[in-house]
N, C-alpha and C positions, 0 to 999 in steps of 0.2 A: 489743196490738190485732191481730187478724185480717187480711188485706189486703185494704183497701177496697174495690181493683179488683171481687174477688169478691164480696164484699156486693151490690155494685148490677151486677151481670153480666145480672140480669132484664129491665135496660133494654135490654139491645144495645147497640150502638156508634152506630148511622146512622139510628136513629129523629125522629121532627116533632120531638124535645123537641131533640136534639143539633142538628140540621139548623137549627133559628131558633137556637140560641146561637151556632152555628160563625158561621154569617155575619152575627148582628148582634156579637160580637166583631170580627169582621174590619172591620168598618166603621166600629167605632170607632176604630180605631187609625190612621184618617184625619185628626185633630188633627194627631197627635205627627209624624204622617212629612211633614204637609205645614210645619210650622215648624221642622224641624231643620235645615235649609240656612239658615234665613232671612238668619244673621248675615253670611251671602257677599254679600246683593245691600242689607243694610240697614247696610250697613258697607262700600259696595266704594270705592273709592279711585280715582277716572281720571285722565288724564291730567291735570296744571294746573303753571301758572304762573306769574308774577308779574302781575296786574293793574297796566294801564297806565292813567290817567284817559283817559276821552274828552276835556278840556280840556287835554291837557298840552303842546299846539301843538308837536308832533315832526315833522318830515318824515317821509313812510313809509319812507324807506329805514333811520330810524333807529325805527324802531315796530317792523318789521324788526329789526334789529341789536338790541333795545337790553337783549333776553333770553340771557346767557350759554351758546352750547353747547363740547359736546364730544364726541370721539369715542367713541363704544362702539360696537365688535363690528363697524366698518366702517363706522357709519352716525353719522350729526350729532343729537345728545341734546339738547335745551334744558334748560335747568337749570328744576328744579323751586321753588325755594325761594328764588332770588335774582336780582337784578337789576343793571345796572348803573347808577351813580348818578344819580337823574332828576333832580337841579338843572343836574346838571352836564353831561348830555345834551343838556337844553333850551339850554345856553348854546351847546353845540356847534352844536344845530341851526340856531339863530338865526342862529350867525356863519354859518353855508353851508358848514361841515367834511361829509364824508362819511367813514359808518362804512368802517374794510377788517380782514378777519380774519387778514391776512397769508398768509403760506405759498400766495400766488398762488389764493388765496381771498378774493374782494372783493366788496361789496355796489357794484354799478354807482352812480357821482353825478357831477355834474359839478362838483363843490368840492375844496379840498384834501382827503387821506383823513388818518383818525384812526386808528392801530391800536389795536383794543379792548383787546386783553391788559393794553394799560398803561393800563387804568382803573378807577377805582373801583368796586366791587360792595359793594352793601344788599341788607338783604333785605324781603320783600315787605310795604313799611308800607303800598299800599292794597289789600291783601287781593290773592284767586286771582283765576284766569280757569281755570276749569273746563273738560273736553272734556265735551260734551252728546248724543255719538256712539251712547255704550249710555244712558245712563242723564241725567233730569233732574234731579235731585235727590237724594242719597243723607244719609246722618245726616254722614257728611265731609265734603260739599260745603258743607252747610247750616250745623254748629260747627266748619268750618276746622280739619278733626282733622288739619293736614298740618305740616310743618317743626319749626318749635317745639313743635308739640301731638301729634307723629305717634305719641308712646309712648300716648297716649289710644286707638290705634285698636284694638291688643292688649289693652291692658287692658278694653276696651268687650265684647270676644269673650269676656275669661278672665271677666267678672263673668254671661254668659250660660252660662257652663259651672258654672261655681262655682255657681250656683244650681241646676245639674240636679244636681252634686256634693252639695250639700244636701237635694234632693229625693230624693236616694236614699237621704241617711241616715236623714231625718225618717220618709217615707213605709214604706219597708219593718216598721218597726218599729209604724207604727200602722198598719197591713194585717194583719200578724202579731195585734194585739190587739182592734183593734175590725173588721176585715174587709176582703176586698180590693174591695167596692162602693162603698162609702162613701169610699174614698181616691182609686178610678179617678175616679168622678163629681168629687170637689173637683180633682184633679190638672187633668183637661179644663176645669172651669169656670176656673179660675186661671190657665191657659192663655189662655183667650180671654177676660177682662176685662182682664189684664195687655197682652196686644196689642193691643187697640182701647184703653188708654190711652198704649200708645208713640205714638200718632198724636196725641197732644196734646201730647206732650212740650218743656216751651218751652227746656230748657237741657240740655247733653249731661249735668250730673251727675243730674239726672231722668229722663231717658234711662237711664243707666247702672242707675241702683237698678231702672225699672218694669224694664229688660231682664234681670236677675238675678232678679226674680221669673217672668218669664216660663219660664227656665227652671229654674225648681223644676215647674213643672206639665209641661216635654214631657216630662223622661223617667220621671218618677213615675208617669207616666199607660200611656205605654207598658210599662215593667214590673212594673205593675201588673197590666195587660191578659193580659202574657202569663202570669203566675203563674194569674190566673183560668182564662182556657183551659184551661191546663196542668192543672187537676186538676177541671173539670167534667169534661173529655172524658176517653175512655180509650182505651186499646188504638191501633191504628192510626189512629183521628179525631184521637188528641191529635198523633201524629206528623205528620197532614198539617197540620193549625192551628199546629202554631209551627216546624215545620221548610218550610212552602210558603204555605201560605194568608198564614196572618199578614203576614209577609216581603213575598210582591209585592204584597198590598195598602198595604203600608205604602209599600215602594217608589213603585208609580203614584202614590203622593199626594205623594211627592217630586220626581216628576217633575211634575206640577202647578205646583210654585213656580215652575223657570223659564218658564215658560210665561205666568204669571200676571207676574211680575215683566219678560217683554218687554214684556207690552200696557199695565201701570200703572210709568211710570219715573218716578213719584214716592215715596217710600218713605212719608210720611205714609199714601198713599194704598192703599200695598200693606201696611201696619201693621193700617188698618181689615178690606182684605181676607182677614188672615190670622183674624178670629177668625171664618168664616161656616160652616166644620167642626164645633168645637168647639159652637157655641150650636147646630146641627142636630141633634147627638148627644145634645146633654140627657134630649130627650123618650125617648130608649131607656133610660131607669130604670126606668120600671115593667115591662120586656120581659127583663132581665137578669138574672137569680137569683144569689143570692150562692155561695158554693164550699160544697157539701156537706161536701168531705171535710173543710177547714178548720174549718164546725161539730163535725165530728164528734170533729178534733183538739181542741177545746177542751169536749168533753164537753156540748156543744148539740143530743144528741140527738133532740130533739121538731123545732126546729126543720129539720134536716137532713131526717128522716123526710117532714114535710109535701111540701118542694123534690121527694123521689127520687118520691112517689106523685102529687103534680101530673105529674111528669115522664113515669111509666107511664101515669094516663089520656091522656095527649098522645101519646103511644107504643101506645097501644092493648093492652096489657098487663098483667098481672093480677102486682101487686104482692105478694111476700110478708105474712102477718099480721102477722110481726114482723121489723123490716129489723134493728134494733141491740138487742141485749139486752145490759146493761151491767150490772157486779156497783155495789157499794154503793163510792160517791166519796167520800172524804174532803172537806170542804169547802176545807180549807188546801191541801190536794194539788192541786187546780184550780187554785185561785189562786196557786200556785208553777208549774204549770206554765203559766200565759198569760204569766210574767213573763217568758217568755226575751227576749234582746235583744242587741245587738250584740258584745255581752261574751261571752255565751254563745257564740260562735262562736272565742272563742281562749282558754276556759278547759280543756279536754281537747287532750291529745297530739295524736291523732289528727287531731282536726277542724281546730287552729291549722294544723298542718299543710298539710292540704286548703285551708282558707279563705287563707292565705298565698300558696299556688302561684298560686292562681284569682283572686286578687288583683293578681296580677303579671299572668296571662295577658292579664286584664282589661286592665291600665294600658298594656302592650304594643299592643295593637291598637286603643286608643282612640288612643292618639299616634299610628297608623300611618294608620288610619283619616281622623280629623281633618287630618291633616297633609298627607296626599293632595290634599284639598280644597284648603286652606291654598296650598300652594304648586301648585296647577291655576291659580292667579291669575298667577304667573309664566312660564306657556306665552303663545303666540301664538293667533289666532284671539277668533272672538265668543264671549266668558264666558257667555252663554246657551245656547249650542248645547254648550259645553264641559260645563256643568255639569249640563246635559240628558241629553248621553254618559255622564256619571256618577254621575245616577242611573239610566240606562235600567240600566248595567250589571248593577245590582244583579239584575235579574229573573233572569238567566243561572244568577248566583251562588247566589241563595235555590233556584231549583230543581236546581242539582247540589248543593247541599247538602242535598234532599231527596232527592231520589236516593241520595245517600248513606246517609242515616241510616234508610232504610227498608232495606240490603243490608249497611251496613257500621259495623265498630266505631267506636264514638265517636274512640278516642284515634288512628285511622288518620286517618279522614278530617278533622279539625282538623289533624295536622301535616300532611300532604299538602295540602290548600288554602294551608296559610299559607306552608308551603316553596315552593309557586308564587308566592306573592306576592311577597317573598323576595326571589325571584331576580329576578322584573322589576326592583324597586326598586333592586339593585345592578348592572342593565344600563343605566337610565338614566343612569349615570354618562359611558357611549360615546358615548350619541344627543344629551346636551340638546342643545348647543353647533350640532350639522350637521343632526341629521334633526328638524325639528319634527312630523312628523306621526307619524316611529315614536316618538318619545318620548311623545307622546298615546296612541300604541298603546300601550304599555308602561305609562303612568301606569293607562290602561281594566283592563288584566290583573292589573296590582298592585291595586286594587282588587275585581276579580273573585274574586284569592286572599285579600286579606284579610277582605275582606265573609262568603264563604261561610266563612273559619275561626271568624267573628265567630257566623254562624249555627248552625253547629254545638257550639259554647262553649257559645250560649243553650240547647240542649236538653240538653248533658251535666251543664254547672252545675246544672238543675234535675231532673236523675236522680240524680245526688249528693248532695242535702241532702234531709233528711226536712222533713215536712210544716210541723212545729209552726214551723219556723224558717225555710222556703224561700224567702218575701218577702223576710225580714230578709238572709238571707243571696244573694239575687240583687240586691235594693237594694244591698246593700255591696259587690257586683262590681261593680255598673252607675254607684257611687260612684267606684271604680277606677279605670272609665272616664272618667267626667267628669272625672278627674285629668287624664289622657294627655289629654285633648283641651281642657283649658283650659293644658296645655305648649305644644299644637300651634301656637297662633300665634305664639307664638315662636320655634319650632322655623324658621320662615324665614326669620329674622335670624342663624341659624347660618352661612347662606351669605356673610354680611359676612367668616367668617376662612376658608370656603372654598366653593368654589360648591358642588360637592357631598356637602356634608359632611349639610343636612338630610337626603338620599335614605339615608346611609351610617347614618346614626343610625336613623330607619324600618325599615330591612334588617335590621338590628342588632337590634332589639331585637323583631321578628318573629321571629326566630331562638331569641332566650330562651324565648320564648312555646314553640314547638317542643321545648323540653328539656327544660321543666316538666311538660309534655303527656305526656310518656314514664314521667313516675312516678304518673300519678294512675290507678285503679283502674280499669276497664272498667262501662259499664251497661248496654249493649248488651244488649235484651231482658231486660232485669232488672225487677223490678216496682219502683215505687215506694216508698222507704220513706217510711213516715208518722212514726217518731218514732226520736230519737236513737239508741238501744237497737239499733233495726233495721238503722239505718245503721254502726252501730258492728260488729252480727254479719256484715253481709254483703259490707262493703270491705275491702280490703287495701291500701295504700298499696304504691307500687313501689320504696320506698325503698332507695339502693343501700347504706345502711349497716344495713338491717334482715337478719335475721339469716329463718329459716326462721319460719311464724305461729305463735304462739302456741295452745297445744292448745283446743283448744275444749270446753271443761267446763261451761256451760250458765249460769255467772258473770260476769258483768260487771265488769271491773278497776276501777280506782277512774278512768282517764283517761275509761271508756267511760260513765263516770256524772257525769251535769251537773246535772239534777232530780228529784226522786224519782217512781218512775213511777207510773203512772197504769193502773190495770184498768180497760179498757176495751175490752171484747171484742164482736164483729163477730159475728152467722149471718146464716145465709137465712134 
């Protein structure tokens, strides 16, 4: 096949037809960006402690007393989870004993004093007393995800990843076969049904199933979106839609949530409000045309033809007589080539290769990513304004990473972002403890560096793969991802064997990401391949145990062959 680019080159770049796609894509992808936080404020965890009955006739100095602290960090902790024994409190109170905590530390009474230490502790058999400061009601406050149940509150996150985990695998593969319209449109609708039924949700394990399907539709939806873009538009329109447009509009709609989630602090409530993106976006099906080139990958020339000359009369431009002249298909030879699938991407040397490295880069910055988030719950200050900070950040990031990729080579600017990232991550180790506001600075930076590596990853991975397979195989990055970031909630309970061990593990494994980076092949101004073949003549792997390339004899080895090819040739 010819390169497509050239075939429709009659359109221009920035014509009415590109101009209504570029920005009704971008406005879709206001779903995905505004539910990808959600699990922070639909899962946040406050302050709480043992519920005391209002009948349980205590004196206040012992209503007071009768919650366990201790010291951390210089300051008096209440204990979360336990209390001291209420039969046997009450009996104190009655006789007229006053609590004392010893150590010239005493609750003021006028009775004999009791020292606590030497008393019995239960744990909380009439439920929390919740702090109601940020938030009224959260999915933990309401199924008492806390003490006994606290392992519920990870696994609640990991069954919302697992599900985008799923949506990448499923999705990619039937984008690749039946189209990327039909999977963006189900991904959003599935989206926004799945949230407006978290708001009914009468039990955490109902809960947990509707929020595992929720997200199968954010991120199938989002990488779906971008793969669309990615091969309507060309030339420098497609560089600005997924290395800028895309990106900060996704972002603003991220920064919506906290926004949304200060004025509604009920979570049922901000459950119904998440699906009013999604049901908005529907009506833009009839406005969205499906990916030309993908027809053209799967030998749908009629219908791709109809798409490129709708697209010139909208363009005002006088469309060739004949856009695709194709020799004679074999009928089997189609049907072997729509079959590729996730296998196909580690049956050739070459490509396992490739799809291997990119799979790590992937897992890498989803844990780094995610886990950013994750432990932003463990700084100081208001979690709204915090998580506000982090997604304004993003804008910064998407557009140095457009900047980027419009002057510089792919494989610079991914380890350069992420080596920034990096090294914040392994400086928060100085500041947690003394400086709270530079470790907020630091956590914003490390984010800044991972996010824009993250950004630039999404335009290299999809300048690396040909056409026939470039869903399936950015679905199966974005799978990757979903991996590192259903790690990520637990990546905070790392700090149990050492405080800074999550930042160390993050650092770490941003770092890998950077080494892998250094042997993948450059695209930088390279045209898109559209089919295995092409991809196979025009990359080199930077392998340090590869020897000088291979001569170039106009043959295809047997690694660089996966299905048999397809005459399918491209004029003006």
């Amino acid at each position: 096949m010819e390169n497509y680019e050239d075939s429709v080159s009659f359109l221009g770049t920035w014509g009415p037809f590109q101009r209504r796609v570029f920005f009704l894509l971008c406005l879709i992808s206001i779903p995905s960006g505004y539910n990808i936080l959600c699990v922070m404020f639909l899962l946040a965890s406050p302050p709480h402690h043992c519920h005391i009955p209002i009948h349980s006739n205590l004196s206040q100095d012992w209503i007071q007393a009768i919650i366990p602290g201790q010291m951390e960090a210089g300051q008096l902790e209440l204990s979360s989870c336990s209390r001291y024994d209420l039969e046997l409190v009450q009996n104190l109170s009655a006789g007229g004993y006053t609590p004392s905590l010893g150590h010239n530390l005493s609750v003021l009474g006028s009775g004999p004093e009791i020292l606590l230490s030497g008393l019995k502790q239960e744990s909380c058999k009439d439920g929390w007393t919740y702090s109601t400061e940020y938030y009224e009601s959260t999915v933990v406050t309401e199924f008492n995800l806390v003490c006994g149940d606290l392992w519920k509150q990870p696994l609640t996150s990991l069954a919302y990843f697992l599900g985008g985990l799923s949506g990448c695998l499923v999705s990619g593969q039937i984008s690749d076969r039946f189209g990327r319209k039909p999977v963006l449109f189900g991904a959003i609708a599935m989206l926004s049904v799945f949230s407006s039924a978290l708001a009914f949700a009468p039990s955490w394990p109902f809960f947990t199933l509707l929020f595992y399907m929720m997200g199968v539709g954010q991120i199938a939806s989002y990488v779906t979106l971008f793969v669309l873009g990615s091969e309507i538009l060309v030339g420098s329109t497609r560089v600005l839609f997924s290395g800028l447009s895309l990106p900060i509009v996704y972002a603003f709609s991220m920064m919506l949530l906290p926004g949304t989630a200060y004025l509604v602090r009920n979570w049922r409530h901000l459950s119904l409000i998440m699906t009013v993106p999604g049901l908005a976006c529907m009506p833009l099906w009839m406005l969205i045309p499906e990916s030309p080139r993908w027809l053209v990958s799967c030998c749908r020339f009629q219908e791709a033809e109809m798409i490129l000359r709708s697209a010139a009369l909208k363009n005002q431009v006088e469309a060739p007589q004949v856009i695709f002249v194709t020799a004679k298909v074999e009928k089997e030879e189609i049907q072997e080539a729509e079959s590729y699938s996730l296998l196909d991407l580690l049956r050739a040397k070459k490509l396992r290769c490739l799809t291997l490295m990119l799979w790590l880069m992937w897992f890498s910055l989803g844990i780094s990513y995610f886990g950013l988030s994750f432990n932003l719950s463990s700084l100081y200050g208001n979690p709204f304004l915090n998580y506000f900070l982090l997604s304004a950040v993003e804008l910064p990031a998407y557009f140095a990473s457009f900047l980027a990729a419009r002057s510089l080579p792919r494989r610079q600017t991914y380890m350069g972002f992420v080596l920034l990232g990096a090294l914040a991550l392994f400086l928060i180790q100085i500041t947690l403890q003394s400086y709270p506001s530079l470790t907020l600075a630091l956590v914003l930076i490390g984010k800044f560096g991972i996010l824009a590596g993250s950004a630039s990853l999404y335009i290299f991975t999809g300048e690396l793969f040909p056409t026939v397979v470039r869903n399936t195989a950015m679905s199966s990055c974005a799978m990757f991802s979903r991996v590192g970031s259903s790690v990520s909630p637990y990546l905070v309970q790392l700090a149990v064997f050492y405080q800074f061990l999550p930042w160390i593990v993050m650092g770490a494994l941003s770092l890998l990401g950077v080494l892998l980076c250094f042997l993948l092949p450059e695209t930088f101004k390279q045209p898109l391949p559209d089919t295995i073949q092409q991809m196979a003549a025009t990359q080199r792997l930077r392998l340090p145990w590869t020897s000088a390339p291979p001569k170039d004899d106009g043959k295809l080895t047997k690694d660089q062959t996966i299905a048999p090819e397809i005459i399918c040739t491209t004029h003006l």
